[in-house]
Residue frames as a rotation matrix with the C-alpha (Angstrom) as fourth column:
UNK 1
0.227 0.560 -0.797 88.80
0.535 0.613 0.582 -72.88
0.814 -0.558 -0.160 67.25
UNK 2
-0.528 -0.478 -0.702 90.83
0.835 -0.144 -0.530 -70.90
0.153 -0.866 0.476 69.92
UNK 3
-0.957 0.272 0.098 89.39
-0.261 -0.959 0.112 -67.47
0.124 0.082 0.989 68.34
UNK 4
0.182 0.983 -0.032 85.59
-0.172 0.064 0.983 -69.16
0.968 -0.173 0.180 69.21
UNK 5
-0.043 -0.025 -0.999 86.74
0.914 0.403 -0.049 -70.41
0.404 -0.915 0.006 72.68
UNK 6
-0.434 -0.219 -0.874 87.41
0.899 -0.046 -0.436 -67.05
0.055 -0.975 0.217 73.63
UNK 7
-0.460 0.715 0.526 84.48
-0.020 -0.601 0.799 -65.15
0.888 0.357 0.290 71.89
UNK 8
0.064 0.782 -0.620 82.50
0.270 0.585 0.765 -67.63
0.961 -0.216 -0.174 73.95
UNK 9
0.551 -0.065 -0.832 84.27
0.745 0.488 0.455 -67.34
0.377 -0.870 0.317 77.23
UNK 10
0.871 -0.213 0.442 86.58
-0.098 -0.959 -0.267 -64.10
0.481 0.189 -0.856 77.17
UNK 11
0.667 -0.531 0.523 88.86
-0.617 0.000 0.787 -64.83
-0.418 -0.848 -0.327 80.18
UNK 12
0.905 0.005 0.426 89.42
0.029 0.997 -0.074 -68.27
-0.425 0.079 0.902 78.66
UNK 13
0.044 -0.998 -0.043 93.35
-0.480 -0.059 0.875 -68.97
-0.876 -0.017 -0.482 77.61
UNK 14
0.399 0.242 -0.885 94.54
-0.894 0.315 -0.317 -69.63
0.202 0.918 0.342 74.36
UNK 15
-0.656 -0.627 -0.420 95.04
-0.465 0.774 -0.431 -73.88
0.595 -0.087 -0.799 73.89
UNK 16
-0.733 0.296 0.612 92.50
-0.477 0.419 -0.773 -74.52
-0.485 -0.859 -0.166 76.09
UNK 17
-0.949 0.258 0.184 90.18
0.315 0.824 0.471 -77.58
-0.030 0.505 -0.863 74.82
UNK 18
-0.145 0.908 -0.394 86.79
-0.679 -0.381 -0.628 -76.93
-0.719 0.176 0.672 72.81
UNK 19
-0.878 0.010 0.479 84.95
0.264 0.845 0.466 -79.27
-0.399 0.535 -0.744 70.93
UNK 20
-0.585 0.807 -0.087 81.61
-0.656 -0.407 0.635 -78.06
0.477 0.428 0.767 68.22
UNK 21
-0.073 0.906 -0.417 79.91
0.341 0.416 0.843 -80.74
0.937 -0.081 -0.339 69.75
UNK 22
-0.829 0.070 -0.555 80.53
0.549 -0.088 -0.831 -78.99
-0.106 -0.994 0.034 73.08
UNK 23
-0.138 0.990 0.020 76.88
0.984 0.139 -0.110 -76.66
-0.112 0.004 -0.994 74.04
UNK 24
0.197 0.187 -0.962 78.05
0.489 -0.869 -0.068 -73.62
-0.849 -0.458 -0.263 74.20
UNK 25
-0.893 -0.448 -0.051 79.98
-0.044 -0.025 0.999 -73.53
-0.449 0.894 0.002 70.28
UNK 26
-0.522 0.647 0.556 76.34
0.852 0.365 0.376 -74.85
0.041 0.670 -0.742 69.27
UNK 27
0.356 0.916 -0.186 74.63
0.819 -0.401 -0.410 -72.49
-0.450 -0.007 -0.893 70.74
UNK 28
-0.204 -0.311 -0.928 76.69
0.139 -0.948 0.287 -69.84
-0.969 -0.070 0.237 69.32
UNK 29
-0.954 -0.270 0.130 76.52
0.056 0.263 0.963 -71.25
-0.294 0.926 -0.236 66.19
UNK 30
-0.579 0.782 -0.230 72.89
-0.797 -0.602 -0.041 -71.14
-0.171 0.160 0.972 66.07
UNK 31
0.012 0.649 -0.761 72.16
-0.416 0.695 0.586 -74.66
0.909 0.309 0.279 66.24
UNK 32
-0.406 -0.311 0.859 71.45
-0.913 0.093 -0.397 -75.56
0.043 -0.946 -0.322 69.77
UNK 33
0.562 0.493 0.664 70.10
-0.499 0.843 -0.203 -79.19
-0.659 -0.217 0.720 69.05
UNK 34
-0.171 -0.933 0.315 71.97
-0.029 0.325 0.945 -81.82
-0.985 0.153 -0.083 67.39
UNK 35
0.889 0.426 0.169 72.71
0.224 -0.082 -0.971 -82.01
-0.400 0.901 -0.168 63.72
UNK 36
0.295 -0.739 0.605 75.48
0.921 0.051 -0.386 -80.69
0.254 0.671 0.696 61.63
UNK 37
0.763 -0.275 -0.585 77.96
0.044 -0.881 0.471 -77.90
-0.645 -0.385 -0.660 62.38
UNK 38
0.572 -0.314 0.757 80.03
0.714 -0.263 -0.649 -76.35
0.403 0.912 0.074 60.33
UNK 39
-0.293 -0.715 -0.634 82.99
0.917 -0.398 0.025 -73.86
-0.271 -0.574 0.773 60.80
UNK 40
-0.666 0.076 0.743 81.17
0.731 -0.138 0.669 -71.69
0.153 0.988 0.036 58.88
UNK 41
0.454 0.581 -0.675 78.52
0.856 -0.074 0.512 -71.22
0.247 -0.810 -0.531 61.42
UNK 42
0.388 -0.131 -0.912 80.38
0.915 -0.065 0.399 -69.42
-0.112 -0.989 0.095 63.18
UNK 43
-0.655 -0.314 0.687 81.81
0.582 -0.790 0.194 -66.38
0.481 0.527 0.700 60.45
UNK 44
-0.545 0.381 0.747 80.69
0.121 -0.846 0.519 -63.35
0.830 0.373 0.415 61.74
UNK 45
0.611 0.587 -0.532 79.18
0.506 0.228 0.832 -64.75
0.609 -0.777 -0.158 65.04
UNK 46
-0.505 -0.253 0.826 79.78
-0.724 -0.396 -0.564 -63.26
0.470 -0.883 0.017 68.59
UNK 47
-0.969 0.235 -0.079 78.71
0.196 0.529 -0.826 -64.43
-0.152 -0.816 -0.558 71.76
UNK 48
-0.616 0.731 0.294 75.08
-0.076 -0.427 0.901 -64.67
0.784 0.533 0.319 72.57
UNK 49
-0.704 0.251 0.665 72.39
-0.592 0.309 -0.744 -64.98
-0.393 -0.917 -0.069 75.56
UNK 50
-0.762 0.645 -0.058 70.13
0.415 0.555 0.721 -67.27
0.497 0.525 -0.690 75.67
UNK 51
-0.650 0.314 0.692 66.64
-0.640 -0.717 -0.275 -65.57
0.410 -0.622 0.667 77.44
UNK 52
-0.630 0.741 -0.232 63.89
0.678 0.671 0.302 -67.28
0.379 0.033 -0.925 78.89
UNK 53
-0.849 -0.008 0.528 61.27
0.120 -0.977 0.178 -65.18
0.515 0.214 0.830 78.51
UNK 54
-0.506 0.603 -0.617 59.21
0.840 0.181 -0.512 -64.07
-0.197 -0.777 -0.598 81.60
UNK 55
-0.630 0.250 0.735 56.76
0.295 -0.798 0.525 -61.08
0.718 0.548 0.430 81.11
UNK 56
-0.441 0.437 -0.784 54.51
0.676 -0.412 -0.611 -58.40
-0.590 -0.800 -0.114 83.61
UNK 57
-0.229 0.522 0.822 51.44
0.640 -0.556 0.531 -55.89
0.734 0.648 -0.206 82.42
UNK 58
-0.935 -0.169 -0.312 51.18
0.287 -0.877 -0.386 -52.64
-0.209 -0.450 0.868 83.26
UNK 59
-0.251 0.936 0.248 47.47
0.896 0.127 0.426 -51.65
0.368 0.329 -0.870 83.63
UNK 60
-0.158 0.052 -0.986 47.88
0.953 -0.253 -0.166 -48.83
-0.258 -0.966 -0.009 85.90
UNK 61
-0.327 0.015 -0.945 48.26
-0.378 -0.919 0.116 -45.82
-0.866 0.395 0.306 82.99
UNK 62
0.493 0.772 0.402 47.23
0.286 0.292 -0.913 -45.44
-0.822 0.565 -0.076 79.61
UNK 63
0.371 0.762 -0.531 47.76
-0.777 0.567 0.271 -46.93
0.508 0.312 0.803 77.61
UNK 64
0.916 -0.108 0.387 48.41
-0.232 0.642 0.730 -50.55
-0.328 -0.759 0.563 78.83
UNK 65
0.218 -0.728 -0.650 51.68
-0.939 0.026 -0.344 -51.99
0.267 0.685 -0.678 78.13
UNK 66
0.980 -0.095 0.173 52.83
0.050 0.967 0.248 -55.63
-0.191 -0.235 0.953 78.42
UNK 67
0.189 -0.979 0.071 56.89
-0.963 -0.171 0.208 -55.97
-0.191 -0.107 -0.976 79.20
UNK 68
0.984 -0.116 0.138 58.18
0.084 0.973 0.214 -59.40
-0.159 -0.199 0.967 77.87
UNK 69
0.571 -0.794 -0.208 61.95
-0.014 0.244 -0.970 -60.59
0.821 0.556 0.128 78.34
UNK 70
0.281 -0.392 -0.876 64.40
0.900 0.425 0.098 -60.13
0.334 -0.816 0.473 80.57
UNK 71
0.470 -0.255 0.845 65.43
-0.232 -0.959 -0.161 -57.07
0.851 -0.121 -0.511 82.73
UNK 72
-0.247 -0.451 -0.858 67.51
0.727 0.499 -0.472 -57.22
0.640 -0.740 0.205 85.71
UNK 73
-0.796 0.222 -0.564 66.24
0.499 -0.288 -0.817 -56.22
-0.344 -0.932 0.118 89.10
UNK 74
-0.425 0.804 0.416 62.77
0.314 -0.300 0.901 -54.98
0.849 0.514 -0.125 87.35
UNK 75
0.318 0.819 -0.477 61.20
0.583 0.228 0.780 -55.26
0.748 -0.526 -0.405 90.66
UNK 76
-0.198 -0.829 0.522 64.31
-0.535 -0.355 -0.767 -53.66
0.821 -0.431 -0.374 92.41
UNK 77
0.696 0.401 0.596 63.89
-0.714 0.478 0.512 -56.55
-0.079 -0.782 0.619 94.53
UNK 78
-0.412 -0.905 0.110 66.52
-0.684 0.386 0.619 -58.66
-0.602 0.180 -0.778 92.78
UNK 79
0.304 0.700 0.646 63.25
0.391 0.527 -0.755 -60.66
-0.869 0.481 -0.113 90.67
UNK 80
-0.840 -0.295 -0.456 63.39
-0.330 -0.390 0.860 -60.36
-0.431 0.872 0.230 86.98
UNK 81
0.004 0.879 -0.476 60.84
-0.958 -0.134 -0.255 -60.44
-0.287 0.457 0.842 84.20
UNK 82
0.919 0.210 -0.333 62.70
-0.307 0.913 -0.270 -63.31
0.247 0.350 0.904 83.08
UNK 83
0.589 -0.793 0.155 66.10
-0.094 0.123 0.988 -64.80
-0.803 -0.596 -0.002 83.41
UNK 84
0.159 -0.876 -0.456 69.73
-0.796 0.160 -0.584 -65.58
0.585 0.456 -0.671 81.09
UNK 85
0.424 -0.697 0.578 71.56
-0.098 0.599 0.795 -69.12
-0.900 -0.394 0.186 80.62
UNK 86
0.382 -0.924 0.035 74.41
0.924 0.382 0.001 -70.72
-0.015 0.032 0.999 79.49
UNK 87
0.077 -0.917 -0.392 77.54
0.900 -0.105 0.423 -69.72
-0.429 -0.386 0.817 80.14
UNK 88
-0.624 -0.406 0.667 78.31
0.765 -0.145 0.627 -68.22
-0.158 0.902 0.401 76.74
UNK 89
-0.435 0.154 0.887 77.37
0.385 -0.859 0.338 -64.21
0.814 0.488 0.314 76.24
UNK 90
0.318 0.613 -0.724 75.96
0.946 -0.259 0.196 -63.23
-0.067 -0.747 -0.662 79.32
UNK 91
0.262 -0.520 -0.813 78.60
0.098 -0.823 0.559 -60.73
-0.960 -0.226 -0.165 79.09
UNK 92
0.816 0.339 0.469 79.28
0.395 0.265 -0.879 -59.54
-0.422 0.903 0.082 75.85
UNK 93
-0.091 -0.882 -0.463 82.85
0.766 -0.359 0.534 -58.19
-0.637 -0.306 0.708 75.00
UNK 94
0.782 0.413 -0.466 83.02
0.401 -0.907 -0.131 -54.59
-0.477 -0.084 -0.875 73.91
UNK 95
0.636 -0.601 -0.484 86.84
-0.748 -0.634 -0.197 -53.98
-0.188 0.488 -0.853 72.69
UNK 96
0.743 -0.109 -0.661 89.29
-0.461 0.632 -0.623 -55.29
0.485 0.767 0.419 70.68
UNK 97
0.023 -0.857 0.515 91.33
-0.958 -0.167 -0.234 -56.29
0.286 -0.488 -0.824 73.46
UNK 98
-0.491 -0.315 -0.812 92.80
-0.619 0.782 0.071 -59.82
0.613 0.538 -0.579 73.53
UNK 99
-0.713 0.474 -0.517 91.05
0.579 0.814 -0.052 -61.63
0.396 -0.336 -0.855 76.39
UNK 100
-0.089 0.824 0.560 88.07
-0.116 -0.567 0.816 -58.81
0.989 0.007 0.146 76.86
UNK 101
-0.559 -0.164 -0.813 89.07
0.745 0.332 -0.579 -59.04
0.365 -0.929 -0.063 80.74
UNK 102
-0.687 -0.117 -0.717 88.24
0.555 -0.722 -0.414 -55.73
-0.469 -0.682 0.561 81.56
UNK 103
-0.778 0.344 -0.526 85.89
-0.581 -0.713 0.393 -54.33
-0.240 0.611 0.754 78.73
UNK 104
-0.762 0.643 -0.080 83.08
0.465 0.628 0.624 -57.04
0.451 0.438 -0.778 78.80
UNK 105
-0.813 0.505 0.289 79.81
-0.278 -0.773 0.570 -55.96
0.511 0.383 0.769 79.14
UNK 106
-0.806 0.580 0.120 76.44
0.401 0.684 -0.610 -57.16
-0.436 -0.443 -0.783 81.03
UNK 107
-0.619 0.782 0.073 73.33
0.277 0.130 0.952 -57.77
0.735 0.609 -0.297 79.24
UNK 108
-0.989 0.119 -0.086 70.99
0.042 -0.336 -0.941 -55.61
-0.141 -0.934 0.328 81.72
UNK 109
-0.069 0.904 0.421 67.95
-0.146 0.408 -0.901 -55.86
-0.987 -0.123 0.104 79.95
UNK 110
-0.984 -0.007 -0.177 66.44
-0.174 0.236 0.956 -57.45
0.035 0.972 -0.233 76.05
UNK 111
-0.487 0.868 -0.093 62.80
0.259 0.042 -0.965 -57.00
-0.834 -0.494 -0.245 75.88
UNK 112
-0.737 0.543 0.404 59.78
0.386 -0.153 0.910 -56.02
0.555 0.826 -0.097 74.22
UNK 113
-0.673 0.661 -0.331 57.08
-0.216 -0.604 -0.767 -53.18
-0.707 -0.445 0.549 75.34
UNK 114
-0.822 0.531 0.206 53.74
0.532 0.587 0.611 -53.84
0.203 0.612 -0.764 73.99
UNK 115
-0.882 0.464 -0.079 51.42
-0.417 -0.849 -0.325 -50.99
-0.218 -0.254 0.942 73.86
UNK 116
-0.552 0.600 0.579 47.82
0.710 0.703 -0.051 -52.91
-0.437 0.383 -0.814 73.77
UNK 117
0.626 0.673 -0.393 46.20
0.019 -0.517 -0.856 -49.42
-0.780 0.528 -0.337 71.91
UNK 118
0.576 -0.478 -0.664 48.75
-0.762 -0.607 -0.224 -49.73
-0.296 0.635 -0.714 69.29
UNK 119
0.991 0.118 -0.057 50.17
-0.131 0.918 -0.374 -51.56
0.008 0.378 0.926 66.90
UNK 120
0.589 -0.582 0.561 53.48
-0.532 -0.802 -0.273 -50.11
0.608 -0.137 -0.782 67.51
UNK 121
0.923 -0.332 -0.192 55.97
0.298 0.307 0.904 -52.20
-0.241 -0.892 0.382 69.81
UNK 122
0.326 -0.905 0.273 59.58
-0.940 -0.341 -0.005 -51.25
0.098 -0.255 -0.962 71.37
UNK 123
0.694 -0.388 -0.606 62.23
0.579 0.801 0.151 -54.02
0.427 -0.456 0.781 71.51
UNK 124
0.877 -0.308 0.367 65.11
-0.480 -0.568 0.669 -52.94
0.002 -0.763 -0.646 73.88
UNK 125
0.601 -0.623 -0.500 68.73
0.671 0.734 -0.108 -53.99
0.434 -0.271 0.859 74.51
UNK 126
0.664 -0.244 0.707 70.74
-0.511 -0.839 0.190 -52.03
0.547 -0.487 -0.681 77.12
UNK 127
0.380 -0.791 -0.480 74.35
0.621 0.602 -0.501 -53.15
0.686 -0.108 0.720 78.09
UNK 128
0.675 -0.426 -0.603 76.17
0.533 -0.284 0.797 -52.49
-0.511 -0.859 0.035 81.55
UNK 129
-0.314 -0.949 0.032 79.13
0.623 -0.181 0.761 -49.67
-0.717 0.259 0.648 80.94
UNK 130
0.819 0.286 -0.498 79.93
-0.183 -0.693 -0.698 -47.01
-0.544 0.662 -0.515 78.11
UNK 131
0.045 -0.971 0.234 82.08
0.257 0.238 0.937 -47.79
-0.965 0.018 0.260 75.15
UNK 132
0.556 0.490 -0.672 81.06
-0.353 -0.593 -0.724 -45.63
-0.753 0.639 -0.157 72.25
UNK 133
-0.101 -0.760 -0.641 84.63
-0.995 0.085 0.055 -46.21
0.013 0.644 -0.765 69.88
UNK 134
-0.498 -0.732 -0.465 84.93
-0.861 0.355 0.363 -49.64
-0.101 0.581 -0.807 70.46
UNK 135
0.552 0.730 0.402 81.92
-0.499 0.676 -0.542 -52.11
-0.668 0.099 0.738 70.10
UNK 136
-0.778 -0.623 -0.087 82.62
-0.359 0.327 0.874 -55.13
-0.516 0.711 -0.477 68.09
UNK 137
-0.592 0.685 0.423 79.64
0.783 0.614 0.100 -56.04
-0.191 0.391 -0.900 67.11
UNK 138
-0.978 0.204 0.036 77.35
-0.140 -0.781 0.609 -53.83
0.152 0.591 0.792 64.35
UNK 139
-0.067 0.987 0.147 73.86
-0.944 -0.111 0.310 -55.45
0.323 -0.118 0.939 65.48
UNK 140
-0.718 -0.015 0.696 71.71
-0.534 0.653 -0.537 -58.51
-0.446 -0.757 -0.477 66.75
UNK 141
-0.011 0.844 -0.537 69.46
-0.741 0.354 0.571 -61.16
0.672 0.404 0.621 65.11
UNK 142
0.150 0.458 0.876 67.18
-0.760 0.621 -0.195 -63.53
-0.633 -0.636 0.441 67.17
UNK 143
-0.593 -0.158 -0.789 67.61
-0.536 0.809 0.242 -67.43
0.600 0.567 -0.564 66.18
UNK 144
0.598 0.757 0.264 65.57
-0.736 0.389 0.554 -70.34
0.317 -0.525 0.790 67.05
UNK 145
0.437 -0.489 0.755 67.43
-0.276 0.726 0.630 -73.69
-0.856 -0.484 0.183 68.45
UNK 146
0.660 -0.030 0.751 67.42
0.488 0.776 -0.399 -74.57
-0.571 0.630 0.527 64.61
UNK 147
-0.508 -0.687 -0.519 69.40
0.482 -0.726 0.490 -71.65
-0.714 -0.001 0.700 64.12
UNK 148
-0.174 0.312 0.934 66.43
0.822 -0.476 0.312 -70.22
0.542 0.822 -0.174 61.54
UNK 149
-0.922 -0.050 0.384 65.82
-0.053 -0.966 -0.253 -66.42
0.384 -0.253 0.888 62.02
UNK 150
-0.029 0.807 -0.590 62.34
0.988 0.112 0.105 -66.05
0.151 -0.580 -0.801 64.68
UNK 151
0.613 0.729 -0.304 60.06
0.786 -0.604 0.135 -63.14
-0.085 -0.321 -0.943 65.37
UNK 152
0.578 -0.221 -0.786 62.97
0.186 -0.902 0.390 -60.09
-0.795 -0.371 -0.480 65.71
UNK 153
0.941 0.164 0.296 64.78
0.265 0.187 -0.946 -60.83
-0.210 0.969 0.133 63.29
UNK 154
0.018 -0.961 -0.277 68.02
0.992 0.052 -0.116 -58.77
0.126 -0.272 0.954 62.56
UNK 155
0.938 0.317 -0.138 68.49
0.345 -0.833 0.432 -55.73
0.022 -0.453 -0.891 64.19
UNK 156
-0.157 -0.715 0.681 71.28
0.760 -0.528 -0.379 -53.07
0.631 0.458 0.626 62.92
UNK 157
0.121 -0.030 -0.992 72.40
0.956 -0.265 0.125 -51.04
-0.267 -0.964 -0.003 65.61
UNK 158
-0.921 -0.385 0.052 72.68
0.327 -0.697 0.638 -48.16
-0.210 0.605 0.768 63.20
UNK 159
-0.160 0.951 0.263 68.61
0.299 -0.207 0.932 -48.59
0.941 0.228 -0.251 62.63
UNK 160
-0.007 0.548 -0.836 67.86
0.929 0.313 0.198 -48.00
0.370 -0.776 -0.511 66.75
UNK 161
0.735 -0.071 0.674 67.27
-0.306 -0.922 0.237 -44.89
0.605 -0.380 -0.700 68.57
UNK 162
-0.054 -0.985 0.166 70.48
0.430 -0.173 -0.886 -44.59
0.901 0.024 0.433 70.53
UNK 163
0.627 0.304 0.717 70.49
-0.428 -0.634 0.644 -43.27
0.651 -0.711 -0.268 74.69
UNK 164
-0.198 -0.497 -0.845 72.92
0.620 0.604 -0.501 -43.68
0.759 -0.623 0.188 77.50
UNK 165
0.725 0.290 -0.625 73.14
0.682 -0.424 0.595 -42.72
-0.093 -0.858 -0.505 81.21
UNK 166
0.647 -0.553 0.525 74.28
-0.070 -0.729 -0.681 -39.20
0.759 0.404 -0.510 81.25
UNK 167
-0.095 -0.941 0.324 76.64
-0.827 -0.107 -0.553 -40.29
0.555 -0.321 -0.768 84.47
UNK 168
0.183 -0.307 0.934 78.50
-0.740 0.583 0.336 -42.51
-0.647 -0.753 -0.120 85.78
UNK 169
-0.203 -0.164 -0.965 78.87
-0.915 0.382 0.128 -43.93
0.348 0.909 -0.227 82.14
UNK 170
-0.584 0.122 0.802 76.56
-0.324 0.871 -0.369 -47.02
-0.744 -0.476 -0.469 83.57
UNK 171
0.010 0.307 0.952 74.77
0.473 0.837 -0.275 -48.11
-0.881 0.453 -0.137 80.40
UNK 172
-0.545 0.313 -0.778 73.88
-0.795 0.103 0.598 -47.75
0.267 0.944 0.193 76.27
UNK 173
-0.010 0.994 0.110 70.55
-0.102 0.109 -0.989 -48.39
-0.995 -0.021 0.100 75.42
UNK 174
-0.858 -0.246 -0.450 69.22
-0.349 -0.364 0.864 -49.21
-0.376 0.899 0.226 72.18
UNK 175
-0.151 0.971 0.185 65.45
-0.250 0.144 -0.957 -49.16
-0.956 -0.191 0.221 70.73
UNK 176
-0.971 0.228 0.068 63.85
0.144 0.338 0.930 -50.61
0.189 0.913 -0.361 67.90
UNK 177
-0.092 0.960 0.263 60.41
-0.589 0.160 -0.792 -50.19
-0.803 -0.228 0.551 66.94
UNK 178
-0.975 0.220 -0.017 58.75
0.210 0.948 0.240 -53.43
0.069 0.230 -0.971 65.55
UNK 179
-0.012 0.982 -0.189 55.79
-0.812 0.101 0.575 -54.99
0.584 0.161 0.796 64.39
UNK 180
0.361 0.480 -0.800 56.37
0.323 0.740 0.590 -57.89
0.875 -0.471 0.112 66.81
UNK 181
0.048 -0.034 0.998 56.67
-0.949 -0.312 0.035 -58.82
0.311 -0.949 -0.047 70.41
UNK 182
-0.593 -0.382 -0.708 58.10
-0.327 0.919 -0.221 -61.79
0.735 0.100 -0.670 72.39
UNK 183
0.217 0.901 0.375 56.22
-0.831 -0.031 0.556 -64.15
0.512 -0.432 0.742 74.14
UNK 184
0.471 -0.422 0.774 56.76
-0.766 0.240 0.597 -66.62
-0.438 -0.874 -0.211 76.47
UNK 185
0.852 -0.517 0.083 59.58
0.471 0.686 -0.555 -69.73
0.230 0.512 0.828 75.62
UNK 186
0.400 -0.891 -0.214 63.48
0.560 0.053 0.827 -69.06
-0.726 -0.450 0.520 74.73
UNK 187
0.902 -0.358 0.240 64.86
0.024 -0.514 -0.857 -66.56
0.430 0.779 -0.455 72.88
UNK 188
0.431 -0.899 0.079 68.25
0.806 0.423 0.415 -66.94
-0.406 -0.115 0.907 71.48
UNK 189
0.993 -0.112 0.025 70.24
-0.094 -0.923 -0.374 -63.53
0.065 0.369 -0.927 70.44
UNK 190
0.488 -0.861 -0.140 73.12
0.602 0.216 0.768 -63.30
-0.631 -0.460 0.624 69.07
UNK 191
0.270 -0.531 -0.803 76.07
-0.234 -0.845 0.480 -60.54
-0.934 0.058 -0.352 68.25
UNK 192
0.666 -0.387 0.638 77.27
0.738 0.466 -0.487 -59.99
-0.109 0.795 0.596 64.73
């Protein structure tokens, strides 16, 4: 229980009270409505975000492209495409270090590019920071509330095209191409 409190929360001290029926354990667990939980759940889990997915079309070149998900500052205006709640994964920890104070991550954008001549789409995830050696987590798989697998499926950071900023070691990128593309609602993503 202590080693989920402080997946969930990084900072968070060990001893400090957590209950499965609390919201954030569910949602990690993959069952964000009520129902049964299980320690089980929870093997192999990380933290996760939750998105609410907002989306903007690009009409201006060719081909078109529809952007759904979330990016920060898209607009460079401080607006996003969409937004990130609960608590639990905004930040995503990065090394194996005991309360991930200093080595957590921000979720900067999780999308989908939608080319409308092509059948062809790009999902995205791109994390604040460079930490090549010491990720803990090997990939991502979308869940619904019911925790069943939804539209992205799992995604094996070993399958993605790979790309960071060449300074200032501000992000890692990582691309999939897909046959789908999110649309509006909540998408739930979480770290394995």
């Amino acid at each position: 229980m202590n080693e989920i409190n402080r997946e969930l929360k990084g900072y968070t001290a060990s001893g400090t009270s957590i209950s499965l029926g609390f919201s954030t354990p569910r949602r990690m667990a993959g069952h964000i409505t009520s129902g049964p939980i299980s320690m089980s759940d929870f093997y192999g889990a990380k933290s996760h975000i939750g998105v609410v997915v907002g989306s903007v079309a690009d009409t201006s070149g060719y081909p078109s492209t529809l952007t759904a998900g979330y990016i920060k500052d898209y607009y460079g205006s401080g607006s996003h495409l969409g937004s990130l709640y609960s608590s639990a994964g905004v930040y995503i920890p990065s090394s194996g270090d005991t309360l991930n104070q200093f080595t957590e991550r921000e979720v900067l954008e999780c999308y989908t590019v939608y080319y409308s001549n092509s059948s062809i789409r790009d999902f995205y995830l791109k994390l604040a920071g460079q930490i090549y050696s010491q990720n803990t987590f090997t990939g991502i798989k979308e869940l619904t509330a019911f925790g069943n697998t939804s539209s992205m499926g799992t995604k094996a950071l070993a399958d993605a095209t790979f790309s960071s900023a060449s300074t200032f070691n501000t992000w890692d990128q990582w691309k999939w191409t897909t046959t789908n593309r999110w649309t509006s609602g909540t998408k739930y993503i979480h770290w394995y």
